[in-house]
C-alpha positions in Angstrom: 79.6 121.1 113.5 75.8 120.2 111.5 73.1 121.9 112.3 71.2 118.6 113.5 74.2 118.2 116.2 73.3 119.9 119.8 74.5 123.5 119.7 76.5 124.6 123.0 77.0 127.8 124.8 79.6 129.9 124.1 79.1 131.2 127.7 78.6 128.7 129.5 79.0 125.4 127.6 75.4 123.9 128.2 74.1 121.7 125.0 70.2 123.2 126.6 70.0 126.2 123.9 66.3 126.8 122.7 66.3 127.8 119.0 63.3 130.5 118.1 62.5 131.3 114.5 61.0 134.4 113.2 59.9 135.4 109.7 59.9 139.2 109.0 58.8 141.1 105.5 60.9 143.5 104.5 61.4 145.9 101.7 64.6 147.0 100.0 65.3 150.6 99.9 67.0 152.2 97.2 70.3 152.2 98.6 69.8 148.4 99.4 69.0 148.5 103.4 66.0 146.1 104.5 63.2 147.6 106.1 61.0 146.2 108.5 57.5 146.3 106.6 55.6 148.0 108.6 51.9 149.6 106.8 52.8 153.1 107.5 55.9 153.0 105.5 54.5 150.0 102.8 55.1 151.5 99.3 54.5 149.4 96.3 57.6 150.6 94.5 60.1 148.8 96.4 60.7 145.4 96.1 59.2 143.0 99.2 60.8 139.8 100.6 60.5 137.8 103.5 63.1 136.8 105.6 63.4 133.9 108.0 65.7 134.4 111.3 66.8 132.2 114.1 68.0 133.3 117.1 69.1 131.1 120.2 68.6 131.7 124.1 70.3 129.7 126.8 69.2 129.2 130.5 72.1 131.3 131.7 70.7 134.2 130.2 72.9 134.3 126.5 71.2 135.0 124.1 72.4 135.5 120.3 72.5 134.0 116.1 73.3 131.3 114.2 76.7 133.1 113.0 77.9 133.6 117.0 77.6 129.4 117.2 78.6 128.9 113.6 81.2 131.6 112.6 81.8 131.4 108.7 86.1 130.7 108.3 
């Protein structure tokens, strides 16, 4: 399955999911862990990125990620 073909509900089988993206900056700790960048914890020594997220709803109240409709084999 593409991305450009209709996803479906692993509950309830509708083809009706609504994708939502969200972009976050985050920093990288020393011990690797991404941290929501938030100003009260901004430091210039760690290392900043931006990530990009999409989650998916469904009418039937599922919710979840690309990886629970696309499971890497």
């Amino acid at each position: 399955m593409s991305e450009s073909e209709p996803c479906m509900c692993p509950h309830c089988g509708s083809h009706q999911l609504v994708a939502h993206q969200t972009r976050r900056r985050v920093f990288i700790n020393h011990d690797g862990e991404r941290i929501p960048l938030l100003s009260v914890n901004f430091s210039l020594t760690h290392p900043v990125i931006e990530e990009q997220n999409i989650t998916f709803t469904c009418s039937c109240s599922w919710a979840g990620s690309k990886s629970d409709l696309f499971p890497e084999t």
